[in-house]
Steps between C-alpha positions, in 0.01 A plus 500: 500500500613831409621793763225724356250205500559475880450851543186497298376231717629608818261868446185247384550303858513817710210632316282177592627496880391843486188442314376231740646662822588189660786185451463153343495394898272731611233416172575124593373489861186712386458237282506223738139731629327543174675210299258530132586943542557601123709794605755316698512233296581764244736723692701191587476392153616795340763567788692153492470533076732784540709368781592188252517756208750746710736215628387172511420489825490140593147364511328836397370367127398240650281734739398678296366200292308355808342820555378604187373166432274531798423835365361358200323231656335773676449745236550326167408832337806703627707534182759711736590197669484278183774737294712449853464130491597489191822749571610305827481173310754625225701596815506126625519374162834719519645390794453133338791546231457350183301182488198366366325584833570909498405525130148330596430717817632769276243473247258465770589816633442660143175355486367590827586873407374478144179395668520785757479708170231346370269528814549845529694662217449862650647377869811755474638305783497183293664665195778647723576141647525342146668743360795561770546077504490514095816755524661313754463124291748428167368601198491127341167490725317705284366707713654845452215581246314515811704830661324722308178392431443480896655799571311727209170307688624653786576822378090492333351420862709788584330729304162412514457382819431723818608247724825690617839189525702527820882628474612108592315444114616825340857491587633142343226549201681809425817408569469168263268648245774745442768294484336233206379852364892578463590138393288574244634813363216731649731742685246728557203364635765293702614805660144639566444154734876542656424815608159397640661248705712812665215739550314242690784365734821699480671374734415131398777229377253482187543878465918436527501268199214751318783788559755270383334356209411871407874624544630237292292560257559889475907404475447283225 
């Protein structure tokens, strides 16, 4: 994993811990009260996805897995949790080198996110998960096709919607959206979602690599 990778991820953990005000131990013995609770299972879902995405924190996928699967048994109908499913299964499938059994949970993965999609193509939250695992997977996969078209979904519910996305969603949907938008030779609406990412946190590490990313690219 790359140092900006880990830096990325590192700023999406802290957002959730903030986001959900309390740690993976404190969700997990409200749990034990209110076992079938959709936002626990959630929090602790989404909060041990990006523990095994930020270091691969032993047992963490595997959390997260357990979790979300209760989720879903719960609430079949959260897509949310389905597109992290997916994610936290390419994250095992990962940790599994290069066998037969990692390229089938891999796949599975895929699925499970491509059906997140399906259920609710407008879920921005979906399209953000799917997107930031289809940047992070090699491209023989197939899936970096994807990048865009979720992120351009995004950017529609954006713009129609009037249901206002929390900074911990803004701030890596700008950050990435800008950086495919430079990969792809769109310098100037990649700066317009670079800069976003520093008028909403300034002081964040996302807003470091933003001010980085934007140097660089005034130097070159």
């Amino acid at each position: 994993m790359s140092k900006k990778t880990i830096v990325i991820l590192a700023a999406v953990l802290a957002a959730a811990l903030a986001l959900f005000g309390q740690s993976a131990e404190e969700l997990e013995k409200s749990l034990k009260k209110d076992p079938d609770n959709k936002q626990i299972l959630y929090a602790l879902g989404h909060l041990y996805h990006n523990q095994a995405g930020l270091n691969g924190q032993s047992g963490a996928a595997e959390k997260a897995e357990k979790y979300l699967r209760h989720l879903l048994e719960v609430d079949p109908g959260n897509s949310t949790g389905q597109a992290y499913l997916g994610s936290v299964l390419t994250i095992r499938a990962g940790n599994l080198g290069q066998n037969a059994d990692a390229l089938a949970l891999l796949n599975e993965g895929f699925s499970i996110m491509d059906k997140a999609i399906l259920l609710e193509p407008e879920n921005p939250e979906a399209r953000l998960v799917r997107a930031v695992n289809s940047l992070q997977v090699p491209e023989v996969f197939g899936r970096k096709s994807l990048i865009l078209e979720d992120f351009k979904a995004i950017e529609t519910f954006i713009a129609k919607s009037s249901r206002k996305l929390p900074p911990d969603f803004l701030l890596p949907y700008h950050f990435y959206y800008g950086t495919t938008l430079a990969a792809a030779g769109k310098a100037g609406e990649a700066e317009a979602h670079l800069k976003k990412v520093i008028e909403i946190a300034p002081d964040s590490p996302l807003a470091a690599q933003a001010k980085k990313q934007l140097s660089e690219k005034r130097r070159a």
